[in-house]
C-alpha positions, 0 to 999 in steps of 0.5 A: 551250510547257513543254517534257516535263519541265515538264509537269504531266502528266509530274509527276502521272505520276512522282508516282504511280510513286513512289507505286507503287514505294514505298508498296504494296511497303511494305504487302505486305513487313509484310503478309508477315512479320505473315502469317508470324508467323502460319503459323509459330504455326499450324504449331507448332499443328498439329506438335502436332496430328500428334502427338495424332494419332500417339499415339492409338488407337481409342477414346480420343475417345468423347464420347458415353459417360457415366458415369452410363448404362453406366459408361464415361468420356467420353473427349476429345482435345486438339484444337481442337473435340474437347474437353470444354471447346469445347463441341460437340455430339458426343452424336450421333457415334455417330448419325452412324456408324450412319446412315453404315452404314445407307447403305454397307449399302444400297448393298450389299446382302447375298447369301444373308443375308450382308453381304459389305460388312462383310468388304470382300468386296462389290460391285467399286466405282470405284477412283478417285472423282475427279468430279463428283455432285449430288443433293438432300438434306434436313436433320434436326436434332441431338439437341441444339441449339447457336446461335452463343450457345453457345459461348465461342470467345476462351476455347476458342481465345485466340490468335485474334481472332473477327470477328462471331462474336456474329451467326449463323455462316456454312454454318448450314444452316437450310432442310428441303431443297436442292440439293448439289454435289460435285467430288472429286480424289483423289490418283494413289497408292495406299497398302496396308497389313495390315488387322485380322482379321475380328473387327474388322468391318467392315474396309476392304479393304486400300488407301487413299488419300488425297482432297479435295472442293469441296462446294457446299450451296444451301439453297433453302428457308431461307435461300436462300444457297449455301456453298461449301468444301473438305473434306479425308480419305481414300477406301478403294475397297475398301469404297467408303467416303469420309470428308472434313471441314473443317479451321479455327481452332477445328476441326482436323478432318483430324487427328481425322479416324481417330477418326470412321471407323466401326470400327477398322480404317478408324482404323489405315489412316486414321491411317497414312496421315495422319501420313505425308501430313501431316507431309509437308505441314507439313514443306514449309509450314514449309520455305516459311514465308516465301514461302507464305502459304496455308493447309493444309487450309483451308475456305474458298475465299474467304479461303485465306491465314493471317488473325489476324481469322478469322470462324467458321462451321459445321464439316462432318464427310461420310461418302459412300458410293460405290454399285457401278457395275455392280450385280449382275442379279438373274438372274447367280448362280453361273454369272456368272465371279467377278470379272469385273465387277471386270475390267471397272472397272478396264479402264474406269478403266485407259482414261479415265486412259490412253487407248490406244483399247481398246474399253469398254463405256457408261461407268457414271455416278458414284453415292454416297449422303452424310450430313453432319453438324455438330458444332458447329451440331447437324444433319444432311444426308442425301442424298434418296434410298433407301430412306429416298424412293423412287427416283422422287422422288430417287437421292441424288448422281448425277454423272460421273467427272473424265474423262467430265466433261473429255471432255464440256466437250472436246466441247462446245467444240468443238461451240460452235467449229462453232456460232460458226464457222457464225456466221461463215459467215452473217455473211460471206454477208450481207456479200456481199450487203450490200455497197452503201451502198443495202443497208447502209442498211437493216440495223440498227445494234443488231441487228449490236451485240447479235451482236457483243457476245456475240461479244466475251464469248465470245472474252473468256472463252475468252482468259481461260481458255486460259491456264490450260486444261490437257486443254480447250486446244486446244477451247479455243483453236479457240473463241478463234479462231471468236470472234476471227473473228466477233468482227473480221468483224463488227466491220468489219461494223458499222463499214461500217454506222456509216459509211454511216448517219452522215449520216441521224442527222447530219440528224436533228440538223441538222433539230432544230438548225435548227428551234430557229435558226428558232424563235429568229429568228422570235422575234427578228424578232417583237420587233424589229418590236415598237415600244418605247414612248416611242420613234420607231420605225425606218427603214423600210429597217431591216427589208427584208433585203439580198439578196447579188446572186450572179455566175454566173462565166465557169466555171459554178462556182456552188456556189463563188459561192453559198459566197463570197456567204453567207461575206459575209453577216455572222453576228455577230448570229446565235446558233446552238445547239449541236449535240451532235458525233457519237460516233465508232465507236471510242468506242462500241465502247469503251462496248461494251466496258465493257458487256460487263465489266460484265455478265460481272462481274455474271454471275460474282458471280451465282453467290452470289446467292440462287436467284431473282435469279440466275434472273432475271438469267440469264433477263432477260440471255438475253432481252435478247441473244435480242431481236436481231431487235427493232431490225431490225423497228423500223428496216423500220418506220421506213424503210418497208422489207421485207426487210433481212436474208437470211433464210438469215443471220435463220434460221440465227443464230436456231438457232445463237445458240439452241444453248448457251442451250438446252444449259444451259436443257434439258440436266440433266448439263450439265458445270456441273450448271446448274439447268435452266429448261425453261419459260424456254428454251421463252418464250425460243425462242417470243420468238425465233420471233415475232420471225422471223415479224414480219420474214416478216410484213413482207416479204409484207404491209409493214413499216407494216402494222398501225402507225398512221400517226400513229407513223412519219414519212412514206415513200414507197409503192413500192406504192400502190394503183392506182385508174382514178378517181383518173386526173385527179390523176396517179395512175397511172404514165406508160405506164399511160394512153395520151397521147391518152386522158389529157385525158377519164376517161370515153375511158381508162375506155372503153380499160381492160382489162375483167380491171382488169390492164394490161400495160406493158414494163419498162425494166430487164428489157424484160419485160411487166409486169403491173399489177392496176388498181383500177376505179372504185367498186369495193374493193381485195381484202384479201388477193389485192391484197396480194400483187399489189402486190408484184410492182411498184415506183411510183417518186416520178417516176411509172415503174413496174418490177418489183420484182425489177429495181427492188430489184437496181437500187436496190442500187447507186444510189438513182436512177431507171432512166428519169429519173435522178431521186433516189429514197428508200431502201427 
């Protein structure tokens, strides 16, 4: 034997450490300094960048003006996507301020044909937008049309490297109409400054701050793709106004971001408060150059580091407008207390942030109205509501802030936690009762496995998240341990089951196994007393068959002679096939395992799918885990028997394991902002329902009712039917024919009852039992004898009971009461 330092497995394994130590860290440390390489060119581009940016005022970009209508120069800046020479479709900049207006204006509206919102004087807005909205939008087309043809990007922007940037761009919305989603953050403080005078309207009400926002655009009707980006800009409360863009290789949109604002005053505070956060982000990258390896203000979520290969993709520029959370009534006028409404937003934000317990009023939800607009692809997308459709049709972004949405998940965690701790409960009160190998043997292996795989990705997903939950830790914390709990119970559960329905597939194989042994020497037998031809034939002895006489020893141990004597029979010739071994229960779980990572990585990337599949999937997941109760009705078929499970344990893992599907099936402002499928959740309860009444179906009316014969294997009746005709071939049970009347029919006929119910003591209970007896040439009732053989149990050995005392007894032992005699499960 080589000894461990010889082994060939310790030097694959030193082989491959080597491999690791040296080869991937060798990769990364180039990687690394070619990526900082890369930040430091690009933070020289965007010192250079601030400084355009400091160094400008209002109106220095206006590509819109042409020379040859109103006598004014187009003006540009000398940034990335804000020159002449890049190409963009900046003719309809002033469109897109003017449609901005027309929303802000709208949400707003005027008092006493005065327009409040343009002196920063209008309706108390939120303070801090930080949440989550969705909403419809629709798309309109530029002015001007632009193709990835149109540009020249190794011209506009030489020292990058382009990849496919001769294919259609990513983000090119091309669909009429979709589904947004918008989670904004915006940072703690506030900035003030001295805004312009009222000439300069409109103004934007004298604080700032600063704001960045995940937007989620599905074009359902074109393309049928999702994009998901971050945008970066500033938020005025004042004015409600939020103004956001991206930022990239050929768009540095955060530092033109002022001149987009809709007026001057909205630029001088924007520009203040961008050269101050800016430069400080630049000064801490380049601090950090060597070590962070993301970059500033980038769009896309996917790839967030330096990269010398970028992919182009469609530029956005957002103006959202922030709608009063208390409109005004139409009957307050001058009598309603100036700045109230104001006093009660802030009390209502002062209390999310920095819950003391005061009493607050219903939390109004987050509302804002959008356009976006891309100056690179040339379209719109404005958000469906008024007054462009009417409300009933669409209300343009309609959400909740981050502390409602955070209480909310909160919630429903915990909720979720009671619902899987209720799980537990049930499964702990079947395990009481399914406690005898009798019992086990009847519930299903792959009803109990489809639980607990669920059960497993739940307490996955909520390991992966605790670690990384900051409000939801403890929610989630009390849900990793509900699951841990179902998860481990009914695990051993299963375990037990495995265990005791081990031998009834072992048999099952043996059985096959042993019929190919006997097809095989029935065929060998065939050919050995073939006579060969050409040849004598044999012995007569040569096929009689030696019979091991066996000695029946002093100690009564026959088993041990029978086993030494068929030792003695020689095998040599015999070929026995092989038999495929067992799996054991840690290599299925392991396969569990595997599955559930399989699916939970499928559910994941679904999220990228186009809208159908990903429907689909979800619905065929949710169908596929709702079908629980499926393989418990095959095995009552299978095993001819009624009743399982308890039907508080079928009932209450029906509504339980019913109740997050239906929150996100039904619930609209579910805290993912998931598209519901009512019709689906409906089939899918339905398909659930079915099910349950298919096993109430079996316990009144039996589990092979309805099946042909044809397609279950034989099982034993432990409710025939009765018939005094058929008293000749021993159908009856012993006691219900008196022994001096069994030798003439025509004697018992004579002593039957004339009601068809004969009496007889069980020997479990000592109580009287009633049989309803079929007389001869009449038929068994339909319905009502049903019923009435299910008050009595016909055991192979002709004893009959109650069915009550023969199920309880059978929980324990498989044997006869009366006759100690084996008898079939139930």
């Amino acid at each position: 034997m080589p000894s461990p330092a010889q082994s060939p497995a310790g030097a694959v394994l030193f082989i491959l450490f080597l491999v690791w130590m040296l080869f991937p860290e060798g990769d990364y440390r180039s990687q690394s300094l070619a990526l900082s390489d890369l930040a430091v060119d690009r933070l020289a581009r965007y010192r250079d960048a601030l400084h355009v940016l400091n160094t400008t005022r209002w109106g220095d970009f206006a590509p819109q003006n042409k020379t040859t209508d109103d006598g004014r120069e187009a003006k540009h800046l000398n940034l990335t996507g804000f020159r002449e020479t890049d190409g963009f479709a900046w003719d309809d900049l002033e469109t897109f301020r003017q449609k901005g207006l027309k929303l802000s204006r709208h949400a707003v509206p005027p008092v006493d044909g005065h327009q409040l919102w343009d002196v920063a004087q209008g309706e108390a807005m939120w303070t801090n937008a930080s949440g989550t909205v969705h909403g419809d939008w629709v798309r309109k087309p530029g002015s001007a049309f632009r193709g990835y043809d149109s540009y020249n990007l190794s011209r506009s922007v030489p020292e990058v490297e382009w990849m496919a940037h001769k294919v259609e761009w990513a983000r090119n919305v091309t669909g009429n109409a979709g589904r947004m989603m918008l989670r904004l953050s915006g940072n703690k403080t506030l900035t003030h400054y001295e805004q312009l005078s009222m000439d300069m309207a409109p103004l934007s009400g004298g604080i700032i701050r600063s704001l960045r926002g995940t937007a989620t655009i599905e074009d359902t009707i074109g393309s049928g793709l999702n994009w998901e980006m971050k945008l970066w800009g500033v938020h005025w409360p004042r004015q409600g106004v939020i103004l956001m863009t991206t930022t990239s290789e050929k768009f540095e949109g955060i530092f033109a971001l002022p001149h987009l604002s809709p007026g001057p005053d909205f630029f001088q505070s924007s520009q203040m408060l961008l050269n101050q956060t800016l430069a400080r982000v630049i000064r801490r990258k380049e601090k950090h150059v060597y070590v962070d390896q993301r970059m500033p203000w980038n769009s896309d979520i996917e790839n967030p580091m330096y990269t010398a290969y970028p992919s182009p993709h469609c530029e956005y520029i957002m103006y959202a407008q922030v709608h009063p959370p208390i409109p005004p009534k139409p009957t307050e006028g001058q009598d309603a207390a100036p700045g109230a409404v104001g006093d009660t937003i802030n009390a209502i934000e002062s209390e999310l942030q920095y819950p003391v317990g005061a009493p607050i009023p219903r939390i109004p939800k987050l509302k804002m109205s959008a356009v976006v607009y891309s100056p690179d692809c040339s379209f719109f997308l404005e958000t469906k509501g008024p007054p462009d459709y009417p409300l009933s049709e669409a209300d343009h972004l309609v959400g909740m802030k981050k502390e409602v949405q955070t209480h909310q998940i909160k919630t429903w965690l915990l909720l979720y936690a009671l619902v899987v701790f209720g799980q537990v409960r049930l499964l702990r009160d079947q395990m009481k009762e399914s406690f005898t190998p009798s019992t086990m043997g009847r519930i299903s292996f792959g009803t109990i496995s489809a639980m607990l795989i669920v059960d497993g990705m739940t307490f996955t997903a909520a390991a992966t998240w605790v670690s990384s939950a900051a409000a939801t830790f403890l929610p989630t914390l009390a849900l990793m341990f509900a699951s841990f709990l179902s998860m481990t119970i009914g695990g051993s559960f299963l375990a037990k089951i495995y265990e005791v329905q081990l031998p009834e597939s072992r048999g099952r194989r043996d059985q096959s196994s042993s019929s190919t042994t006997t097809a095989q020497d029935s065929s060998a037998n065939s050919i050995a007393a073939t006579p060969t031809p050409g040849l004598l034939p044999g012995p007569v002895t040569a096929s009689q068959r030696v019979e091991t006489p066996i000695i029946i020893p002093s100690d009564q141990d026959i088993s041990a002679e029978i086993a030494a004597a068929a030792s003695a029979i020689p095998t040599a010739n015999r070929s026995s096939p092989s038999t495929p071994e067992t799996p054991t229960f840690q290599a299925i779980i392991g396969r569990f395992i595997l599955f559930s990572l399989c699916v939970s990585f499928l559910a994941i990337s679904s999220s990228t799918w186009y809208p159908r599949p990903r429907s689909v999937f979800l619905n065929t997941c949710a169908f596929i885990y709702l079908s629980m109760w499926t393989p418990q009705i095959y095995r009552n078929t299978l095993r001819n028997c009624r009743r399982a499970l308890a039907w508080p344990f079928v009932l209450g893992q029906s509504v339980l394991r019913l109740l997050p599907i239906a929150y996100f099936w039904v619930k609209e402002d579910n805290f993912l902002y998931a598209t519901t499928d009512v019709p689906a959740f409906v089939f899918l309860a339905g398909w659930v329902w079915i099910q349950v009444v298919v096993l109430a179906a079996q316990q009144i009316v039996g589990p092979r009712f309805g099946v042909p014969l044809s397609w279950t294997p034989d099982a034993w009746d432990y409710h025939p039917v009765l018939r005094e005709d058929n008293l000749e071939g021993g159908g009856l049970p012993i006691g219900l024919v008196v022994p001096e009347e069994r030798n003439s029919l025509d004697r018992a006929l004579a002593g039957a009852e004339k009601t068809g119910v004969r009496h007889i003591d069980c020997a479990i209970c000592r109580e009287v039992l009633e049989v309803p007896v079929v007389k001869a040439g009449e038929e068994e009732s339909s319905v009502s004898g049903v019923f009435a053989r299910r008050m009595y149990m016909v055991t192979p050995c002709r004893h009959i009971f109650h069915t009550a005392c023969l199920e309880s007894w059978l929980r324990f032992r498989l044997q006869c009461p009366i006759c100690r005699d084996e008898l079939p499960p139930i």
